[in-house]
Backbone bond lengths (Angstrom), bond angles and torsions (degrees), N, CA, C in turn:
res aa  C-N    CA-C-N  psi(-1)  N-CA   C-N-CA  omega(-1)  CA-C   N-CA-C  phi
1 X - - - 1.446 - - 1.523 108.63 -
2 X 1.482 127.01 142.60 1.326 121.58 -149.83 1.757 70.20 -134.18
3 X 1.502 86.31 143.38 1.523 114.32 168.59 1.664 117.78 -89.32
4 X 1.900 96.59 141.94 1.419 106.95 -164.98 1.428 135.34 -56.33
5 X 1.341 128.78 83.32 1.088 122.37 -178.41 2.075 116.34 -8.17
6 X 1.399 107.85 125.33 1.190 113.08 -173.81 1.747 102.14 -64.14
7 X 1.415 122.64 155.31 1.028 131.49 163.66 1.664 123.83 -88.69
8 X 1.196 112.49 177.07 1.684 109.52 -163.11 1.947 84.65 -84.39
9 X 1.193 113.64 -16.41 1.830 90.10 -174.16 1.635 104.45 -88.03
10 X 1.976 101.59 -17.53 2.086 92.87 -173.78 1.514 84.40 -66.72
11 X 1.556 135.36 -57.85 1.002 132.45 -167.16 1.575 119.01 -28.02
12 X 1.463 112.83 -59.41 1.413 112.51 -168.13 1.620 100.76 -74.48
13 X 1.521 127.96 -55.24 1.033 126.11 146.70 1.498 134.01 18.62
14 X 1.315 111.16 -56.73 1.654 147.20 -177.56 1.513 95.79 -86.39
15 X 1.116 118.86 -78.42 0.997 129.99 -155.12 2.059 105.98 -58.52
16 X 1.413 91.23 -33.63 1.790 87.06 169.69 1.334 102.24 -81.73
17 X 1.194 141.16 -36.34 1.315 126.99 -167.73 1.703 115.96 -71.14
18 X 1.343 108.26 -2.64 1.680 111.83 -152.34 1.731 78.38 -116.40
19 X 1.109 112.72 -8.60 2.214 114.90 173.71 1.062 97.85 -126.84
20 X 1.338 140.65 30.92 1.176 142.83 132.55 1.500 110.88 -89.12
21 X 1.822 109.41 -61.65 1.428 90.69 176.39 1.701 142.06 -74.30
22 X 1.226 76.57 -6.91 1.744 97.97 171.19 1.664 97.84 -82.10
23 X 1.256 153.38 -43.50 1.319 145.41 161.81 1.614 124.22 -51.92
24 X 1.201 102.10 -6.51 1.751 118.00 -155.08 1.978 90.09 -114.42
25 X 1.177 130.03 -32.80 1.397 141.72 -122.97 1.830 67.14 -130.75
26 X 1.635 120.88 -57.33 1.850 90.40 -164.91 1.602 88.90 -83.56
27 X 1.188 131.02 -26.99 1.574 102.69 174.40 0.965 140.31 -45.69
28 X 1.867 116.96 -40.10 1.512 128.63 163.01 1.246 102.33 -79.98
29 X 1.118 153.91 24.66 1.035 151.37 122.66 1.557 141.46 -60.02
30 X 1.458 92.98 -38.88 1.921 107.47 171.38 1.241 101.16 -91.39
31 X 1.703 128.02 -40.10 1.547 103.37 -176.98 1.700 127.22 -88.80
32 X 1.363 107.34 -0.90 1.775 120.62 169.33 1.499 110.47 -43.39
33 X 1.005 115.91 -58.05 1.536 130.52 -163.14 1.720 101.97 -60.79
34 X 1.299 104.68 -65.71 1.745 115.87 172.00 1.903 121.45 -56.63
35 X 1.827 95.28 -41.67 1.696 79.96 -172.63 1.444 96.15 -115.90
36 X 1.354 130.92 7.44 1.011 113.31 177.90 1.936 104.41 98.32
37 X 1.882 107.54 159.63 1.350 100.38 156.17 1.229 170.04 -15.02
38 X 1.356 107.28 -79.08 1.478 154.22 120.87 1.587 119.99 0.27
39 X 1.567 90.22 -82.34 1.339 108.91 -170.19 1.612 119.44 -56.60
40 X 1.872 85.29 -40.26 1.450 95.77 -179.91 1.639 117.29 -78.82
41 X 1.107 110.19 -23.76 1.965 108.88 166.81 1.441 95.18 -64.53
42 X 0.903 103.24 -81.12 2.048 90.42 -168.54 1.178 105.77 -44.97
43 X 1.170 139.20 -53.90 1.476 114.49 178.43 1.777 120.04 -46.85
44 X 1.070 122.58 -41.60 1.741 157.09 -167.91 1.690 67.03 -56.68
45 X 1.228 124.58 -104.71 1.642 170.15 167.87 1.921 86.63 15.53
46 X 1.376 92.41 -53.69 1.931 95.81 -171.81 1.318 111.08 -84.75
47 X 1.259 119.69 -24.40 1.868 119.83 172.94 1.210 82.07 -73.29
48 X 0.973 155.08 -49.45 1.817 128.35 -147.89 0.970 122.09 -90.10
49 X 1.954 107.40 -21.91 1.777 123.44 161.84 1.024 94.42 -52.01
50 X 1.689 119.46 -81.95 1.463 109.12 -156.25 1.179 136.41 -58.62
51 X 1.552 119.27 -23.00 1.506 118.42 162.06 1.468 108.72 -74.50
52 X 1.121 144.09 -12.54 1.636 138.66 -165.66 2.115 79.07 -87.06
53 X 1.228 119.64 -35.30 1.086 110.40 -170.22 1.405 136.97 -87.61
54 X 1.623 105.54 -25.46 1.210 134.78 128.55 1.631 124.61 -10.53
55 X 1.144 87.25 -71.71 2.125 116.45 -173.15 1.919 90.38 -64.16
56 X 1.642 123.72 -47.48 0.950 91.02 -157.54 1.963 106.01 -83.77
57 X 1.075 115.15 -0.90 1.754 127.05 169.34 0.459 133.58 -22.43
58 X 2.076 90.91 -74.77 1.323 123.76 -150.70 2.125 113.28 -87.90
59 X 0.855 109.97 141.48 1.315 127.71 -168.64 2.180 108.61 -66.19
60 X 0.590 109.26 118.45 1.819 108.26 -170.58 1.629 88.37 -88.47
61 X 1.218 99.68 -178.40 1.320 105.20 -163.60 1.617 106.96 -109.65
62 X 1.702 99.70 0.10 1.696 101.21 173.60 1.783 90.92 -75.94
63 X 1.360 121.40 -64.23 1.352 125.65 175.61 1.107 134.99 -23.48
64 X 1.875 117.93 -27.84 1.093 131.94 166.16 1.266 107.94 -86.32
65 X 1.275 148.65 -26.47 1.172 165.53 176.82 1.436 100.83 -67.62
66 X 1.026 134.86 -62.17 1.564 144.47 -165.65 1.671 87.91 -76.18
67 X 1.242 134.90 -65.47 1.311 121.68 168.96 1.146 132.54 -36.45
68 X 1.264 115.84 -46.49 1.485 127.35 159.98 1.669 128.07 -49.13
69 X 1.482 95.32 -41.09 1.552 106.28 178.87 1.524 109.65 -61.63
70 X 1.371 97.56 -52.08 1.794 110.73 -169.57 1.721 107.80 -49.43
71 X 1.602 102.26 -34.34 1.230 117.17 -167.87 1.385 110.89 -61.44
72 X 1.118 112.82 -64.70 1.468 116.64 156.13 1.014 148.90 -51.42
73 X 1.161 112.71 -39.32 1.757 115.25 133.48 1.345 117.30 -16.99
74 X 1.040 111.44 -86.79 1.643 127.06 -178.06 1.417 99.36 -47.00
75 X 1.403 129.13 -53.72 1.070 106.45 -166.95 1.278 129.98 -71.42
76 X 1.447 118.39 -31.79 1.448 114.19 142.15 1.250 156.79 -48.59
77 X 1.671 108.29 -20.95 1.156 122.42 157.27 1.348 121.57 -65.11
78 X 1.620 118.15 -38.56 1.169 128.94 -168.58 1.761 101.91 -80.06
79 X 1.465 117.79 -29.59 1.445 96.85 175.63 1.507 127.12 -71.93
80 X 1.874 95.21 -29.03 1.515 112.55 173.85 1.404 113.67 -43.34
81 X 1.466 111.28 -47.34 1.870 107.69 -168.75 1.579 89.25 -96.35
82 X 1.380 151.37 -9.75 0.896 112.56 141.39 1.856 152.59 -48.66
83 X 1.284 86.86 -37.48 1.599 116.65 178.02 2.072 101.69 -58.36
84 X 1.409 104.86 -43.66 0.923 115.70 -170.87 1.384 113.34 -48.66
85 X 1.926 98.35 -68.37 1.027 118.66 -162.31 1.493 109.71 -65.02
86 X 1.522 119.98 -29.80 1.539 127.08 179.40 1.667 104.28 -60.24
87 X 1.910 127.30 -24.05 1.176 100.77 -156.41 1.711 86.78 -115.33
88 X 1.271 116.03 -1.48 1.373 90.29 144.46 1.344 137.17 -149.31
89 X 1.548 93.53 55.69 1.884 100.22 148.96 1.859 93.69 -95.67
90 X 1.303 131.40 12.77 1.537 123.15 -150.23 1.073 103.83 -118.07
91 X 1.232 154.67 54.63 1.206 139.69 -172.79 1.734 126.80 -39.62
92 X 1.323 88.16 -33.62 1.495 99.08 -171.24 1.669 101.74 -63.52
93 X 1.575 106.01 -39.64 1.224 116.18 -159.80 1.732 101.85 -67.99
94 X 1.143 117.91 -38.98 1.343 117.16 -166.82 1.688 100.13 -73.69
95 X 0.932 135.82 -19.61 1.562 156.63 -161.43 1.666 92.08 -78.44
96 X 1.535 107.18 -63.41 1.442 127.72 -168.47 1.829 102.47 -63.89
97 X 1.358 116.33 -51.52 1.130 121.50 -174.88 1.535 130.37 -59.02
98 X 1.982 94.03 -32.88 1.470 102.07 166.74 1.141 131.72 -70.97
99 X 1.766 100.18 -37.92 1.530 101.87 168.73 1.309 125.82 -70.17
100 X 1.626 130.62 -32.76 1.763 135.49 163.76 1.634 95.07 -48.36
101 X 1.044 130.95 -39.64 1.790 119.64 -167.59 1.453 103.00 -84.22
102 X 1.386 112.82 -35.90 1.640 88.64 -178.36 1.590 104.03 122.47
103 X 1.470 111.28 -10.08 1.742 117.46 -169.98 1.150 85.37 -80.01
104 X 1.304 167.44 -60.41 1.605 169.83 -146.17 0.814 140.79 -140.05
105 X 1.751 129.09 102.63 1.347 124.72 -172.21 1.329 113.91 -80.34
């Protein structure tokens, strides 16, 4: 049984996690010397909370997209029963509409 060719998202996937830990690896690297071991894992330990927490916040741009969609949705729906409702509380309007189409001279 042959294992699943990776996809283009494990790919990128990887590829952020391997510049994450390489970003994570020179940080405890510059502050070892100054705070020590210790100091510097827990420090290390709380940058990575707050961005892991960060990431889960912040809005992706499929999310804005799907928001967007819904939006429009609605907003078309909402002109539809407007349209509706204008042609018949309107008498005049339905009068006007038959004759622009062509149903009544």
């Amino acid at each position: 049984m042959s294992l699943p060719c990776p996809t283009a998202v494990d790919r990128l996937a990887a590829v952020r996690y391997n510049e994450d830990m390489t970003k994570t690896m020179g940080l405890y690297r510059l502050l070892k010397d100054k705070l020590g071991d210790q100091e510097t894992k827990a420090l290390v330990e709380a940058f990575e909370e707050v961005a892991e927490q960060a990431k889960k916040e912040v809005a992706t741009k499929a999310d804005l997209l799907l928001v967007e969609t819904r939006l429009e949705v609605k907003l078309r729906l909402y002109f539809i029963i407007l349209a509706i409702l204008f042609l018949i509380t309107n008498p005049k309007a339905i009068d006007m509409l038959s004759k622009l189409l062509g149903l009544v001279k």
